[in-house]
DOKOL-301708 format. One record per residue: residue in one letter; y, z, x of N, C-alpha, C, O in turn. Coordinates in steps of 0.2 Angstrom, whole numbers, m for minus. Atoms other than C-alpha are relative to their C-alpha. Last residue first. Layout:
a/Y/Z/X/Y/Z/X/Y/Z/X/Y/Z/X
...
//
This chain:
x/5/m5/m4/63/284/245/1/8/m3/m2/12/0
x/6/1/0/70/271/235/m6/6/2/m12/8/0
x/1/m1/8/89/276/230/m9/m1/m2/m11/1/m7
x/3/4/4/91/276/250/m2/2/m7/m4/8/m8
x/m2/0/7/105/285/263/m6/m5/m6/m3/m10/m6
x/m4/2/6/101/279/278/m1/3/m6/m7/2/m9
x/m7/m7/m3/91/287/295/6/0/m4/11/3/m2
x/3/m8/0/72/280/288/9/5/3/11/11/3
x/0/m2/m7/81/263/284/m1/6/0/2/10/m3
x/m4/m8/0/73/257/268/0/m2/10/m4/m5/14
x/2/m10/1/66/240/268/5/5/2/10/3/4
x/2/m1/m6/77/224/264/m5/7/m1/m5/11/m6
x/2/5/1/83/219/247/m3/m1/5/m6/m6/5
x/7/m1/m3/90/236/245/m6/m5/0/m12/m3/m2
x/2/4/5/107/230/238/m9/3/0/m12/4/m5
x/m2/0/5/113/242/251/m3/m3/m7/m3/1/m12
x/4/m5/m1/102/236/265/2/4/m7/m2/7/m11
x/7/2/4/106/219/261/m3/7/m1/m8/8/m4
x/1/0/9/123/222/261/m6/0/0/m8/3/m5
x/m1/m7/3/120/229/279/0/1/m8/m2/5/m13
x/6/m7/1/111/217/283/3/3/m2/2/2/m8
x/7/4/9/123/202/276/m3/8/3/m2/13/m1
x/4/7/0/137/213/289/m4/m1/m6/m4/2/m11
x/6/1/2/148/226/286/m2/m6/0/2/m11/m3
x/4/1/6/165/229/296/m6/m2/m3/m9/m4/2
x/8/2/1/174/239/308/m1/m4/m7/0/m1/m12
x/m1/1/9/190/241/315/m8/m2/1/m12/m4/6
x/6/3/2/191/252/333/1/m4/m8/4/0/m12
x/3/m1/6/207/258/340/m5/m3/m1/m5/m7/3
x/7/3/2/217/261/354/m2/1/m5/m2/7/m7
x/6/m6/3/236/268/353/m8/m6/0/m8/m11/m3
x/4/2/m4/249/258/361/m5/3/0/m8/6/5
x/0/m5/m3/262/261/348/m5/2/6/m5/8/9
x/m6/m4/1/268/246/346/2/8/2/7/11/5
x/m7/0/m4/255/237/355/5/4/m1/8/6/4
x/m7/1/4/241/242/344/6/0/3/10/5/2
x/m5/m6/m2/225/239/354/7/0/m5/9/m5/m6
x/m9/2/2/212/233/344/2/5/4/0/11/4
x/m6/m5/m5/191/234/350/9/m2/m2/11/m7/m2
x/m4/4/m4/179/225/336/7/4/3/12/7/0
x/m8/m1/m3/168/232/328/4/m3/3/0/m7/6
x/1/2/m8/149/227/320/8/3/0/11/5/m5
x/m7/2/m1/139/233/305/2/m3/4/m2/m6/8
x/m1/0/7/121/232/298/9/0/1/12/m2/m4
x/m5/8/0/115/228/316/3/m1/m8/3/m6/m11
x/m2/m2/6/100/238/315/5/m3/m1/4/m8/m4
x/5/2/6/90/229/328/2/5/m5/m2/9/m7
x/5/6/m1/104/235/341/m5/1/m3/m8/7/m3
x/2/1/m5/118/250/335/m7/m8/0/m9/m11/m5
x/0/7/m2/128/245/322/m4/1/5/m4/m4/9
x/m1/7/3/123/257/310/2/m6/4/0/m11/1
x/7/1/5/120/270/322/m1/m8/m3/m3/m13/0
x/4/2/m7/136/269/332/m8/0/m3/m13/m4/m1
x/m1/7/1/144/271/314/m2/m5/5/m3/m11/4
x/4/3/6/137/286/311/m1/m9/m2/m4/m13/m5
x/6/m2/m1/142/294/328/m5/m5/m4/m10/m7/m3
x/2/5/m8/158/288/326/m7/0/1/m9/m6/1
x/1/5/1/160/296/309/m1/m3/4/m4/m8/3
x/5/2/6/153/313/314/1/m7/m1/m4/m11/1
x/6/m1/m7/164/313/331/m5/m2/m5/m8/m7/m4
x/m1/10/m3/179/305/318/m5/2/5/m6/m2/9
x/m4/3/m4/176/323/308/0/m6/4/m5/m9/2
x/0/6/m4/171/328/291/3/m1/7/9/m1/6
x/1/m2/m6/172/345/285/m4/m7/4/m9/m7/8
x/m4/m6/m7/177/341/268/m6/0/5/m12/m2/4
x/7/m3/m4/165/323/263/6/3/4/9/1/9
x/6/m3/3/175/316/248/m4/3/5/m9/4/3
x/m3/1/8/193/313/254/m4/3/m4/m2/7/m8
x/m3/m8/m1/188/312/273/1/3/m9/m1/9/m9
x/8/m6/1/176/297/269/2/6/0/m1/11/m2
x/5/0/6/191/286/263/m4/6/1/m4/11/m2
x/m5/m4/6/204/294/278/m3/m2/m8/m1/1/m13
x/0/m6/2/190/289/288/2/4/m3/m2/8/m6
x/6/m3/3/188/273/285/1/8/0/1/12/m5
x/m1/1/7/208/269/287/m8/3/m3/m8/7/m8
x/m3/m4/4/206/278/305/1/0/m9/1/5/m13
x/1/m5/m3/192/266/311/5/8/m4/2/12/m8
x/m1/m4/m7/201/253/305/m4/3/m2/m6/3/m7
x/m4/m6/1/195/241/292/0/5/3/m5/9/2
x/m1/m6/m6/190/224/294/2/5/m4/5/5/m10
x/5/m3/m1/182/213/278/2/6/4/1/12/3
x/7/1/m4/192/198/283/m2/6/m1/m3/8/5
x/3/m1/m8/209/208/281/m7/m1/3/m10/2/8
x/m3/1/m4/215/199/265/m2/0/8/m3/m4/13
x/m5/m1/m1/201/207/258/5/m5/3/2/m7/7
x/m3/6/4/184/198/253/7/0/2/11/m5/2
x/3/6/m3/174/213/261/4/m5/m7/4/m3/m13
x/m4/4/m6/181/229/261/m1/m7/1/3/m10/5
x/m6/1/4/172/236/246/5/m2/5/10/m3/2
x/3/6/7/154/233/256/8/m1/m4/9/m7/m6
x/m1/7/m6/164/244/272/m1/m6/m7/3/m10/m8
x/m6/3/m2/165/257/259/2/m7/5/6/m11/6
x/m4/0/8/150/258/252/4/m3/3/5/m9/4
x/5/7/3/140/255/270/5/m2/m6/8/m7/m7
x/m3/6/m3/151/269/277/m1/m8/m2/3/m13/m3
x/m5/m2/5/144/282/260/4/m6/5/8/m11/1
x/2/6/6/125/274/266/7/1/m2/9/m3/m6
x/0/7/m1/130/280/283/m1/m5/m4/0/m11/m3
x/m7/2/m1/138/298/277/0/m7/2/5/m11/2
x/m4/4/4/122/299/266/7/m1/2/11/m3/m2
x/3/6/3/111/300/279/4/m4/m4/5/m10/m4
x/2/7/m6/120/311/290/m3/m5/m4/m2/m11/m2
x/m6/0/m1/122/325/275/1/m7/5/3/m12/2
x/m1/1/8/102/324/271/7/m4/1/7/m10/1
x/5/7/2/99/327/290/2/m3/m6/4/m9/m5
x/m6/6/m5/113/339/291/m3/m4/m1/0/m9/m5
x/m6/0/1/103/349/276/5/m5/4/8/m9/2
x/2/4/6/86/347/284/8/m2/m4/10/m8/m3
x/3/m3/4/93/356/300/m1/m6/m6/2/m11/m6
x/m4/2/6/95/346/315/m4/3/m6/m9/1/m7
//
């Protein structure tokens, strides 16, 4: 991975982190599809895809990083699967920067 994707990848997990943080208090507990994230990050990050955002968001919640978490939805009506996601305290905290940096995040420190 070139320095530039590396760069690019860093800041699309600090840019999930944002959005997930402005999620929090909603009506919807915090959740926010899989699809609705996107269509935020699509907006400002052209050549975006949901392999890039999957990818970013299995990161962040993966085990001892634990900054986000999901939960599987199926949509009866149309019977489409989906994923919603929301930010934990880590993840605020990592935002806040109250925590150490994450060497694969986005940080204002490093």
């Amino acid at each position: 991975m070139s320095k530039a994707e590396t760069e690019r990848t860093k800041g699309l997990r600090r840019a999930i982190l944002r959005v997930l943080a402005a999620c929090q208090g909603d009506r919807y507990e915090g959740w926010l599809t899989e699809r609705s994230l996107f269509a935020v990050l699509a907006a400002s990050a052209p050549g975006l895809t949901m392999a890039d955002q999957s990818a970013a968001c299995q990161y962040l919640a993966s085990k001892g990083k634990e900054y986000i978490e999901n939960r599987a939805r199926q949509e009866s009506k149309f019977d489409v699967k989906d994923a919603d996601w929301r930010i934990l305290p880590r993840g605020v905290d990592l935002l806040d920067e109250t925590i150490p940096p994450d060497p694969g995040v986005e940080d204002n420190r490093q």
